[in-house]
N, C-alpha and C positions, 0 to 999 in steps of 0.2 A: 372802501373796504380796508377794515383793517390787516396788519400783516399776521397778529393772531387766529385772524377769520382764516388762511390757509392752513392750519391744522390743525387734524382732527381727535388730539387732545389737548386739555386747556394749559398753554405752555405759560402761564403765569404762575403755577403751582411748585412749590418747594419739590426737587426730584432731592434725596440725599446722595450723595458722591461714594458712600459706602454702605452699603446693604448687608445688614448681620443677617446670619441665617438663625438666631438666638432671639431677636428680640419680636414675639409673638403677641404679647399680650393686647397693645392699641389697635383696635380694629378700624379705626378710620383708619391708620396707618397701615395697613394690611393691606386693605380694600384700594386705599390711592398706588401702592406697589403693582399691585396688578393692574390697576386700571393704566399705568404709566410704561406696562409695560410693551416692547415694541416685537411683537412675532415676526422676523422676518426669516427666509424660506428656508436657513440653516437651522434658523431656532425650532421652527414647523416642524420639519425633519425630527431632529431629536424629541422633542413633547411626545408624537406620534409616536414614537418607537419606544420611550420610555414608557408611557400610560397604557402600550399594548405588552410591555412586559410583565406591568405591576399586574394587569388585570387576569393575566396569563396567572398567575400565583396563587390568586382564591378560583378561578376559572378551571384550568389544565393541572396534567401533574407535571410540574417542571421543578429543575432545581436552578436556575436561572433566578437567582432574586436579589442580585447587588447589580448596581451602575455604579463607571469610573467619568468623571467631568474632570476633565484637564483643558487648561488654557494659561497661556500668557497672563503674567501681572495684571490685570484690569479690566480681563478680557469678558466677564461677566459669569464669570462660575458661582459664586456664593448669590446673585438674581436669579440664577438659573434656578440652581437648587432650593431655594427658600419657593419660587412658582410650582415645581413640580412638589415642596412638602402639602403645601397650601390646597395645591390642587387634588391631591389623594386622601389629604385628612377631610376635605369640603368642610369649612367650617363655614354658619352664617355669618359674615362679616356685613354689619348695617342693615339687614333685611336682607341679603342677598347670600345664596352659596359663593363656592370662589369658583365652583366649575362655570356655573352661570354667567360670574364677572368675566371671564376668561374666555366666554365664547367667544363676545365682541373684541375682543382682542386679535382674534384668528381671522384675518380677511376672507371677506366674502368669495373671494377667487382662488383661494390657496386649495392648491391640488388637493391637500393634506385634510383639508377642512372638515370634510365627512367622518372620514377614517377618526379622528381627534373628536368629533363632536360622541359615536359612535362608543369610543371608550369613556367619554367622559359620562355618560348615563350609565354606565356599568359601575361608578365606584360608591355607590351607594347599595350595592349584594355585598360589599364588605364594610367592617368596621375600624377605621384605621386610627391607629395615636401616630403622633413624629414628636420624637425626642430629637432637636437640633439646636448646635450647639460647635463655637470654635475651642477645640481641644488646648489649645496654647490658653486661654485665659482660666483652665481651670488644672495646669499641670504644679502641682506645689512642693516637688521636686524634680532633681534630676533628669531621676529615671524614674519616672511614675506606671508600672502596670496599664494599660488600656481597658483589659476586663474590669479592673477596677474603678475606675475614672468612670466607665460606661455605667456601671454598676449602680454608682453612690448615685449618678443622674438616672438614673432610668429609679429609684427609689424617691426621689425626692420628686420627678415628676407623678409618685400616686399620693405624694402628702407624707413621705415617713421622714423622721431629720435628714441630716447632712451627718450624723454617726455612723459610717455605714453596719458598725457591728449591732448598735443598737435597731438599728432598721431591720436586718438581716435576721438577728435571732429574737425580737421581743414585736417591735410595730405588725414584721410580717404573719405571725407567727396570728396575734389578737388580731388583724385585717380579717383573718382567716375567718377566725370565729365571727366576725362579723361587728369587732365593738371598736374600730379605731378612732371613730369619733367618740365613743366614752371616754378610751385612753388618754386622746388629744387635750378634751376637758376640764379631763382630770386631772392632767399636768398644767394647765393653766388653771386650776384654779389652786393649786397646791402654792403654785411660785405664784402666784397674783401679778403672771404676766402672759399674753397673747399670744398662743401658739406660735401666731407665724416669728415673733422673736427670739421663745422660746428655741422651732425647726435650727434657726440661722446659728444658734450659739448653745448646741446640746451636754456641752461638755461642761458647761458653766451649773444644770439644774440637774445634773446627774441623778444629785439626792433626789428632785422628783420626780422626775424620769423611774426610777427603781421605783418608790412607794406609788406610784400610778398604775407601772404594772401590775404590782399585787394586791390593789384594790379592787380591780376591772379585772385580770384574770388569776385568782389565788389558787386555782386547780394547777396552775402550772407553774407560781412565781409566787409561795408561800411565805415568802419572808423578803426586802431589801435585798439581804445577800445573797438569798436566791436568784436574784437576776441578775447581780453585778458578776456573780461565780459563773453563771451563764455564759455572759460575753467576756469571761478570762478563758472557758473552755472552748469556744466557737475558733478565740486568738488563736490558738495554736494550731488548728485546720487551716489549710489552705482555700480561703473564700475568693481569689481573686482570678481566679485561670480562665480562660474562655468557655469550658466545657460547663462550667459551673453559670455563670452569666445567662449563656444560650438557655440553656435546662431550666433557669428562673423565669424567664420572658416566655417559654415556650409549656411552660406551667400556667403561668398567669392568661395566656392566651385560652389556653384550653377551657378555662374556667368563663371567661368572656365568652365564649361561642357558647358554652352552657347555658350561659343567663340569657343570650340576645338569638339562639338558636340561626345563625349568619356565620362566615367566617370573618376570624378577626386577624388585624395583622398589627406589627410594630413596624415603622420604618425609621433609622438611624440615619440624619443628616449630620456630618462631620466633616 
């Protein structure tokens, strides 16, 4: 027997020493995070209590819908938090959901075990996005607003630049009406360059950024100036406070339970 042979995940596999709760995209990478991951009876504890919260949310009327994770340096907060985003958005990662991957995770003996499988068949009555992300790598002053920061991410996670005033008062505005992949298009083919580099560097193609909007929606953005004048008047409102944030997401929600007749939620990992 080998000494690998005693345990019952393959311990020759790369584990990372630090776990972003940001970086989602690799789904082998996803899928080995969970499969590596180790349930023991504190962790059991918490999952269970937190996945009977979330489900309590599109479930009950509660206003119960934030969790706090505190630990020690190292102690495994940002694993924690990236299992439980993974496990309430259930994405398929490789043929498989993540609640699925997750069962085998929960030992066959864990008190907890029913209770956890139990909510985890409930998180597909709702439809959930996670915007998750470490706040420090995207603070680019000071004192940077939070509503704000939250704001320009939770825009860029549906596709609108990194502008937030552009996103705010022109991308969201055409999403609406239903043409932002015209918009997108149309600015890429204006600069003869690739949205997604376009998104990264909005301030750089401004000129097509304006004549995009007013070819795609000129009922509302009849001239260039007309939409540069736009986001000079939007400037002088206050777009960044919390109330305003909330009221966005809880718009955009409303609109999701329309289309998919379900309840939908956002969860914010930070």
């Amino acid at each position: 027997m080998k000494l690998a042979d005693i345990f019952e995940t393959r311990i020759e596999e790369k584990i990372d020493p630090v776990i972003k709760v940001g970086e989602v995209q690799d789904e082998a990478k996803l899928a080995s995070e969970i499969g590596a991951y180790v349930v023991t009876p504190t962790i059991e504890k918490y999952v269970d209590e937190f996945l009977e919260h979330f489900t309590d949310t599109f479930r009950l009327q509660t206003t119960e819908t934030g969790a706090w994770i505190s630990g020690y340096f190292g102690s495994g907060k940002s694993y924690l938090a990236k299992i439980l985003a993974l496990l309430v958005e259930n994405r398929t990662l490789q043929g498989h959901t993540a609640s699925k991957r997750f069962e085998g995770r929960v030992p066959p003996a864990a008190p907890r075990r029913s209770s956890i499988l139990r909510t985890l068949g409930r998180l597909d009555q709702c439809g959930t996005r996670v915007l998750a992300f470490n706040l420090n790598t995207l603070v680019d002053s000071k004192t940077p607003p939070l509503p704000r920061l939250l704001l320009s991410q939770y825009y860029q996670s549906r596709g609108y630049s990194s502008n937030l005033l552009y996103a705010r008062v022109i991308e969201q505005e055409i999403d609406r009406r239903g043409k932002l992949d015209a918009l997108h298009k149309e600015v890429a083919a204006l600069a003869d360059r690739p949205w997604s580099d376009i998104q990264k560097n909005p301030g750089f193609y401004s000129k097509h950024l304006y004549e995009a909007a007013c070819k795609v929606a000129p009922d509302a953005f009849a001239t260039p100036d007309d939409a540069a004048q736009a986001l000079k008047n939007a400037e002088k409102g206050d777009l960044y406070n919390a109330q305003f944030l909330v009221q966005t997401m809880l718009d955009d929600l409303a609109l999701r339970e329309q289309e998919t007749r379900k309840p939908a939620r956002i969860l914010l990992v930070l």
